[in-house]
DSSP file (Angstrom, degrees, kcal/mol; ACC not computed):
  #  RESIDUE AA STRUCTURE BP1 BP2  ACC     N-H-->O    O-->H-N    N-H-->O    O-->H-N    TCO  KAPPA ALPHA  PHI   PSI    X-CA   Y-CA   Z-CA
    1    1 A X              0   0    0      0, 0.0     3,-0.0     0, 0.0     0, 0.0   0.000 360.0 360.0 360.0 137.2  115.4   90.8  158.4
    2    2 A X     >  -     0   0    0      1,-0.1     4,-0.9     4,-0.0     0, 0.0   0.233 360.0 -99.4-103.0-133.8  112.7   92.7  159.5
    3    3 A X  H  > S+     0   0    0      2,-0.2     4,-3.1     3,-0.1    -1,-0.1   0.934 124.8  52.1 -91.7 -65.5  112.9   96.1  161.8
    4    4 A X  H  > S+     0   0    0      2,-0.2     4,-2.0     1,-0.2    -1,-0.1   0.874 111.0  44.6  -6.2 -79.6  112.0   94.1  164.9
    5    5 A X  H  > S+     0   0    0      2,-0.2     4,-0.8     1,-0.2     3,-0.4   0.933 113.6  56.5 -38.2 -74.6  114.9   91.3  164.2
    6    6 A X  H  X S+     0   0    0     -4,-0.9     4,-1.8     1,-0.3    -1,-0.2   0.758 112.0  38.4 -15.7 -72.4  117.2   94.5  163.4
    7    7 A X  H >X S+     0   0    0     -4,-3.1     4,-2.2     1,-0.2     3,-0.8   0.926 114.5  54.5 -52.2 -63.8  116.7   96.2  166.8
    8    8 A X  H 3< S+     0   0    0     -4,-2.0    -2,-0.2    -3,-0.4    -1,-0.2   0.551 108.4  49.2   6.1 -71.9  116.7   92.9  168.7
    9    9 A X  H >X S+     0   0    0     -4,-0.8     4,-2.5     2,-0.2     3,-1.2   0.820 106.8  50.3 -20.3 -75.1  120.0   92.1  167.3
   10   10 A X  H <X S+     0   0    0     -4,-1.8     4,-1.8    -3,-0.8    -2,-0.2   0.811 117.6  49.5-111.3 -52.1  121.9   95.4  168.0
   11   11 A X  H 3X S+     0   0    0     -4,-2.2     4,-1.4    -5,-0.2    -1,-0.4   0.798 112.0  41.0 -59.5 -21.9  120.4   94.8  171.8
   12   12 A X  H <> S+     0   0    0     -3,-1.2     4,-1.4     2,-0.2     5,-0.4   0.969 114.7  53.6 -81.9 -47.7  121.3   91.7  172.3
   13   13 A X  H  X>S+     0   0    0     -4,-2.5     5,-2.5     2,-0.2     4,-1.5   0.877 113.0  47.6 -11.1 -66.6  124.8   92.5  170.6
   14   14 A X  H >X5S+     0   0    0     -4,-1.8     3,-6.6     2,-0.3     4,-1.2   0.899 107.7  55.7 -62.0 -88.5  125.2   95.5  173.1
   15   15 A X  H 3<5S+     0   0    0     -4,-1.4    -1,-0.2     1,-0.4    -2,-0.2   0.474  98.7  58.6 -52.0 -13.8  124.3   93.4  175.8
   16   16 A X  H 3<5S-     0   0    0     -4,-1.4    -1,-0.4    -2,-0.8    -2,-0.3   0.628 126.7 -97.8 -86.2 -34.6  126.9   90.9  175.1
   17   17 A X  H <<5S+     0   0    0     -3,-6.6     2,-0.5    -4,-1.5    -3,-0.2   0.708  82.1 128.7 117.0  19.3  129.1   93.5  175.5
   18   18 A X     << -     0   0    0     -5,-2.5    -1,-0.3    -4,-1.2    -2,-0.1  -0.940  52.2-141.9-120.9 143.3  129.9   94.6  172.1
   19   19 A X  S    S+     0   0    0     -2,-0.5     2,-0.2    -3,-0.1    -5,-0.1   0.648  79.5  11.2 -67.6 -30.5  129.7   98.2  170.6
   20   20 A X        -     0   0    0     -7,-0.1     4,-0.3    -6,-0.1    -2,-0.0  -0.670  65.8-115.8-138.5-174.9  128.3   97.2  167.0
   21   21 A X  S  > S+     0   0    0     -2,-0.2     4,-1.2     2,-0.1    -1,-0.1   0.334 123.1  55.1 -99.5 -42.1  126.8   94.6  164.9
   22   22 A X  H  > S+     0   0    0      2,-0.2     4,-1.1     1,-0.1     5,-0.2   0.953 106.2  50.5 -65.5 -55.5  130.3   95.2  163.0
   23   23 A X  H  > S+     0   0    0      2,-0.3     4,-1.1     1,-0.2     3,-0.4   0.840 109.9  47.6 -62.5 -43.4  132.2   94.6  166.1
   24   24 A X  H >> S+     0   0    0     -4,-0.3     4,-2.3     1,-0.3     3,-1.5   0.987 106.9  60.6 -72.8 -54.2  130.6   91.4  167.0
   25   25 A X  H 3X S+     0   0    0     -4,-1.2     4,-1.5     1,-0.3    -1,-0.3   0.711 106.5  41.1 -17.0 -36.3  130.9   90.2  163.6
   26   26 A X  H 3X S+     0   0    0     -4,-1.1     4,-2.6    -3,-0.4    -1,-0.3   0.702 107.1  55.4-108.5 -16.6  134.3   90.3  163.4
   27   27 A X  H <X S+     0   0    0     -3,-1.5     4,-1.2    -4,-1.1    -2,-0.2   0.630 110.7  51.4 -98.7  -2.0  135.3   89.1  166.6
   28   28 A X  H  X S+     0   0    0     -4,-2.3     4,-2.0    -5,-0.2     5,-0.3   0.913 110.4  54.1 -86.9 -56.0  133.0   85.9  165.7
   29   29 A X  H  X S+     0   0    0     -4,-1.5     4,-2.1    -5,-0.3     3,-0.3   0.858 110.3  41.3 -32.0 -51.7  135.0   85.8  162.5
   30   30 A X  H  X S+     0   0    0     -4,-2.6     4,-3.0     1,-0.2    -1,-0.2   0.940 110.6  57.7 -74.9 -30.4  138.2   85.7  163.9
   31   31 A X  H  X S+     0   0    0     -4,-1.2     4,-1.1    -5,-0.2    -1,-0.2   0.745 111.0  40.8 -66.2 -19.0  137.1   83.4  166.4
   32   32 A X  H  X S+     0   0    0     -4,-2.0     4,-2.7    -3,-0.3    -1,-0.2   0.712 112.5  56.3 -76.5 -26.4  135.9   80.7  163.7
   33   33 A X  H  X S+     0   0    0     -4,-2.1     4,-1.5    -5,-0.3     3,-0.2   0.985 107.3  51.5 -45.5 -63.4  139.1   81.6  161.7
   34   34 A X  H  X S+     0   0    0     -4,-3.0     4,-3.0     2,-0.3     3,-0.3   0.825 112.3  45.5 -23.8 -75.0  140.9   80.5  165.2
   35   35 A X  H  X S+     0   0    0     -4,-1.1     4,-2.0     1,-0.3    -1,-0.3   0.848 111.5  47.5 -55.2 -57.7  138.9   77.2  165.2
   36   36 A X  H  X>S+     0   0    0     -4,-2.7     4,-1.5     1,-0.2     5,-0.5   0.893 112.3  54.9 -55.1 -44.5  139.4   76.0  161.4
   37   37 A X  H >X5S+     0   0    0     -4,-1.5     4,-1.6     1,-0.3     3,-1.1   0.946 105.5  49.0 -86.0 -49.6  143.0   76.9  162.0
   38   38 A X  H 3X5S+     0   0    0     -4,-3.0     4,-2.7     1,-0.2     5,-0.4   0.975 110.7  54.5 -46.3 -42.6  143.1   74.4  165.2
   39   39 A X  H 3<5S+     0   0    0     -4,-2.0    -2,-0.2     1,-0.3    -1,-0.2   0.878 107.8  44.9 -70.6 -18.2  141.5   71.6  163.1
   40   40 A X  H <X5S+     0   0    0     -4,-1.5     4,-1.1    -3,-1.1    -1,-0.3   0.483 111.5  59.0-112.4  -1.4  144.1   71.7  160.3
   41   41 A X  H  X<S+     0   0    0     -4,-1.6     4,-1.8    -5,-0.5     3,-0.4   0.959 104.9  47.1 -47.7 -78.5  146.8   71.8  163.0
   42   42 A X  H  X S+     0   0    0     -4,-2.7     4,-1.0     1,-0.2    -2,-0.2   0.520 107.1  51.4 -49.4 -14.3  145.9   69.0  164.4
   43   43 A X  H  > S+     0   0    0     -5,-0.4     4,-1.8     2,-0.2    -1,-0.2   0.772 111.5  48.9 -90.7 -33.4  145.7   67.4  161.4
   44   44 A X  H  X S+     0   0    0     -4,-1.1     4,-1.0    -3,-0.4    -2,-0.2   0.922 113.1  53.8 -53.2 -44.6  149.7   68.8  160.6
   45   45 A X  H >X S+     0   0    0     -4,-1.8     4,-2.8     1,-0.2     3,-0.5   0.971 104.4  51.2 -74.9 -40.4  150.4   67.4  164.2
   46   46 A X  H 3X S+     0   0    0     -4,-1.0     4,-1.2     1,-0.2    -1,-0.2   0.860 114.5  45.6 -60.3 -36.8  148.9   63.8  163.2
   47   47 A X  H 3X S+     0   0    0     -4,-1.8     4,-2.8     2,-0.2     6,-0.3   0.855 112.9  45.4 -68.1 -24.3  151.2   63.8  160.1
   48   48 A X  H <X S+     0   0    0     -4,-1.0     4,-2.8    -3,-0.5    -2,-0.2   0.981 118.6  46.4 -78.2 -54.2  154.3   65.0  161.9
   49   49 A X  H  < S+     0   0    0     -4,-2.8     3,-0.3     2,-0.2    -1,-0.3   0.814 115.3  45.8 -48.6 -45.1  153.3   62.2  164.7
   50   50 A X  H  < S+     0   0    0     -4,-1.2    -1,-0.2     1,-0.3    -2,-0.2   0.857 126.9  29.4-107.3 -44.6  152.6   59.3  162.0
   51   51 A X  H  < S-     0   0    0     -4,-2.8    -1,-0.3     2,-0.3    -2,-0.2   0.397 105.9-128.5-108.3  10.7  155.7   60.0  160.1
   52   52 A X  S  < S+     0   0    0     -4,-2.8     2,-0.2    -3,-0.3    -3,-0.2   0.833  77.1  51.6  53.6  36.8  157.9   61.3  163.0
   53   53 A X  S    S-     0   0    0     -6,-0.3    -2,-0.3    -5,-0.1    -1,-0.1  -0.892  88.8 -70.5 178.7-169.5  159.0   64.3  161.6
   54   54 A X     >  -     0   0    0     -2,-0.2     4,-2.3    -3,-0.1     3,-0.4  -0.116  48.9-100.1 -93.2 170.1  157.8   67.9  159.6
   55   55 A X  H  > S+     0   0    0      2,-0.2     4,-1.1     1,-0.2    26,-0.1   0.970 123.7  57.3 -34.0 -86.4  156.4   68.4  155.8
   56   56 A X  H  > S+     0   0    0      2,-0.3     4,-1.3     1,-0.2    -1,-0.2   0.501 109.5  44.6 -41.9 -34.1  159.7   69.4  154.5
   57   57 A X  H  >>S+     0   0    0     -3,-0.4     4,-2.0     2,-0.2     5,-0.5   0.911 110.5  58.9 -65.1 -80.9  161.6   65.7  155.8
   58   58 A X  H  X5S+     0   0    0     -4,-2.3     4,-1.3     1,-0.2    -2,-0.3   0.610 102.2  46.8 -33.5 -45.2  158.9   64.2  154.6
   59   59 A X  H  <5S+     0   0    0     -4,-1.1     3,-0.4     2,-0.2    -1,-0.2   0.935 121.5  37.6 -34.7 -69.7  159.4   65.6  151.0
   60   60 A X  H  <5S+     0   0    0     -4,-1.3     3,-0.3     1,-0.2    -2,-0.2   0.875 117.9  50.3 -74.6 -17.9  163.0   64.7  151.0
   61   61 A X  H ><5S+     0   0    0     -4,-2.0     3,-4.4     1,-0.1     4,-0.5   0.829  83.7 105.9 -66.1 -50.0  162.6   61.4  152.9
   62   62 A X  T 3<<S+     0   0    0     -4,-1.3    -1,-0.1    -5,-0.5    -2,-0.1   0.367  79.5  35.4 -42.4 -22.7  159.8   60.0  150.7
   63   63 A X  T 3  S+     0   0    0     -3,-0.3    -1,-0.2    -4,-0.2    -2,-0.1   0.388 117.7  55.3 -92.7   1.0  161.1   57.3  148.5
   64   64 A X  S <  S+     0   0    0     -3,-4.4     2,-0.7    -4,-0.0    -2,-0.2   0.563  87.4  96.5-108.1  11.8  163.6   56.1  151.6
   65   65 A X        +     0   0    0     -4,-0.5     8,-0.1     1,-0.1    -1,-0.0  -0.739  46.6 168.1 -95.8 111.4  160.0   55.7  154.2
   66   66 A X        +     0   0    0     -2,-0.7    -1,-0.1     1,-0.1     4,-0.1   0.321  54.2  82.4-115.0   2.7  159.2   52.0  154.0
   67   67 A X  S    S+     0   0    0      2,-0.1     2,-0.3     1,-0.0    -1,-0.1   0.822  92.5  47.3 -93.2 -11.8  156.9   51.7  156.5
   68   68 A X  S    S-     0   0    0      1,-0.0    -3,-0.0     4,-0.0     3,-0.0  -0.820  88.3-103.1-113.3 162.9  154.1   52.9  154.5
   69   69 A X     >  -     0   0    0     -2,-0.3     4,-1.5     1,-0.1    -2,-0.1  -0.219  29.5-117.6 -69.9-178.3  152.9   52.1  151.2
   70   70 A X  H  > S+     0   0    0      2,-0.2     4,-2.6     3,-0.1     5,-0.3   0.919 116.1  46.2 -75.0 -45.8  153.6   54.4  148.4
   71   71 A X  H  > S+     0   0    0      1,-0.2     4,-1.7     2,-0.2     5,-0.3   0.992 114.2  51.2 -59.0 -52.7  149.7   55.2  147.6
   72   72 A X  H >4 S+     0   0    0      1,-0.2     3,-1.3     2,-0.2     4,-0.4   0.967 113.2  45.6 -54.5 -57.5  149.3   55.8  151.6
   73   73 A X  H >X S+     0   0    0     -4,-1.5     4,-2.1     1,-0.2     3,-1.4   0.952 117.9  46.1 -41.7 -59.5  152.6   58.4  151.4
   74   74 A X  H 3< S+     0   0    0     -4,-2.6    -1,-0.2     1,-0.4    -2,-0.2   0.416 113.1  44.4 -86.2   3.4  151.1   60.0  148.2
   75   75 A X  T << S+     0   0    0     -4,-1.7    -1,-0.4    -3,-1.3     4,-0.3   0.252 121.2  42.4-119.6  22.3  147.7   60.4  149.5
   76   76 A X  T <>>S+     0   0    0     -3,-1.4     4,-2.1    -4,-0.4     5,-0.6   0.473 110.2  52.7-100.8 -82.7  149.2   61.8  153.1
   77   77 A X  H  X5S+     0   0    0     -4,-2.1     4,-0.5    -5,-0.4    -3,-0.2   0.712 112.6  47.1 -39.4 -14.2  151.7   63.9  151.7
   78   78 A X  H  >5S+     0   0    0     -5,-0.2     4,-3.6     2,-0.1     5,-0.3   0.809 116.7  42.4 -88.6 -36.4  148.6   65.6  149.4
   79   79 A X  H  >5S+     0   0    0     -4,-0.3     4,-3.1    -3,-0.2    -2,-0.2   0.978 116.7  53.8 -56.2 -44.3  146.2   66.0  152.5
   80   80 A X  H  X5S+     0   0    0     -4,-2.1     4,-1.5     1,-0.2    -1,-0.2   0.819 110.2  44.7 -45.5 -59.1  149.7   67.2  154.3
   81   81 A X  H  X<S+     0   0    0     -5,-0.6     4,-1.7    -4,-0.5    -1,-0.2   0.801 114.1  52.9 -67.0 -34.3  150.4   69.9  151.7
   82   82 A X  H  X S+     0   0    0     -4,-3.6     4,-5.1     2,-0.2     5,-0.3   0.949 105.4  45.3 -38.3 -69.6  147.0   70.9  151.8
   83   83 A X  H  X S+     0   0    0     -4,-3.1     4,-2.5    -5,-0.3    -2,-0.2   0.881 109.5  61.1 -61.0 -31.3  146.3   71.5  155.3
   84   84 A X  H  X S+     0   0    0     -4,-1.5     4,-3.1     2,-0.2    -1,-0.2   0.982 109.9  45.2 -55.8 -57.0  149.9   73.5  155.3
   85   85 A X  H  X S+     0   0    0     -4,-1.7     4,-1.0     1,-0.3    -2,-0.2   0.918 109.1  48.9 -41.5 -64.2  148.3   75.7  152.8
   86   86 A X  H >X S+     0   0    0     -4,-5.1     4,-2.1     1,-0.2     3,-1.7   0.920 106.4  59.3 -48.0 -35.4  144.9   76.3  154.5
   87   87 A X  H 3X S+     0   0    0     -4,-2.5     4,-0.8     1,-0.3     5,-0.2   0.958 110.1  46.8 -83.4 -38.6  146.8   77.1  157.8
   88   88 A X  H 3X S+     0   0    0     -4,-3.1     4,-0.6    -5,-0.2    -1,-0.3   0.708 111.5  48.1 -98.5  16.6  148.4   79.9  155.5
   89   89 A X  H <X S+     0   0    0     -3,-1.7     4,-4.9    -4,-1.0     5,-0.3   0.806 118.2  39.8 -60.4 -65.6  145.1   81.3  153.9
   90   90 A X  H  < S+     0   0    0     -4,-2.1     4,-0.4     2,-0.2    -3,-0.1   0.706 110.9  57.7 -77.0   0.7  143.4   81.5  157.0
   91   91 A X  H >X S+     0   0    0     -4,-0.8     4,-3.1    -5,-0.4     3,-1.5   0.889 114.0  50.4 -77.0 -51.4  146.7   82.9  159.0
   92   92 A X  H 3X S+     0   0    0     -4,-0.6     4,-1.5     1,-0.3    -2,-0.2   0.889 101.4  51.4 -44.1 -59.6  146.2   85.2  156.5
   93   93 A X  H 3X S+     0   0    0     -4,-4.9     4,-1.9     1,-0.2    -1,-0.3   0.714 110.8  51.6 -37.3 -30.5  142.9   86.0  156.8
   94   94 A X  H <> S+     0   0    0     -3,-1.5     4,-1.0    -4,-0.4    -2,-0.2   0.930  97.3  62.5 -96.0 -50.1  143.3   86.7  160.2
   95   95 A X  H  X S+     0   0    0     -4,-3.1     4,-1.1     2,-0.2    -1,-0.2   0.735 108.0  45.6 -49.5 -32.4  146.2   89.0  159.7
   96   96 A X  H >< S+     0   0    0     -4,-1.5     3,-2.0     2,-0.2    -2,-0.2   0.968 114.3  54.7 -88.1 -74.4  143.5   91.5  157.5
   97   97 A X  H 3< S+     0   0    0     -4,-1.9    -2,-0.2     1,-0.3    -1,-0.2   0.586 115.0  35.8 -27.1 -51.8  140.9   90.9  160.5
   98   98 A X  H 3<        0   0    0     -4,-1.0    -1,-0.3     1,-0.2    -2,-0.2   0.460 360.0 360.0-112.1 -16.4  143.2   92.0  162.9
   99   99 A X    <<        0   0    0     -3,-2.0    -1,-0.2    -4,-1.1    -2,-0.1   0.391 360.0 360.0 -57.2 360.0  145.5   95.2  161.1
């Protein structure tokens, strides 16, 4: 980035209403953290809706749920365990942004 860009930046930054280049940075960070965190909500709330009830039911429920197949259950229940995870990476993440 050349000197120009540099200066540019750090004015428009200021003019937005932020103190740094650091400062906006991070509050853009947390605010995309924010957003990934919505998407794999919603994707938690679409399991809890589909199977009508949390993660943790679903794990002890799973061989007695007959409305779905087994492949459909075992490729839900991986996406399902997934997305629980990311939500506590990036909870995480957020928590070091924001100490």
């Amino acid at each position: 980035m050349s000197i120009q860009q540099t200066e540019a930046l750090a004015a428009a930054i200021h003019e937005l209403g932020y103190d740094s280049v650091d400062a906006f940075a991070l509050e853009k960070a947390k605010e995309a953290l924010r957003i990934e965190m919505g998407i794999y909500q919603q994707e938690v709330t679409e399991f809890e809706n589909k199977y009508e009830m949390n993660f943790q039911s679903f794990l002890e429920k799973f061989d007695s749920i007959i409305k779905f197949g087994l492949f459909e259950k075992e490729d839900d229940g991986m996406e399902w365990r997934a997305c629980l995870k990311a939500i506590e990476l990036v909870e995480s993440k957020l928590k070091t942004l924001e100490d």
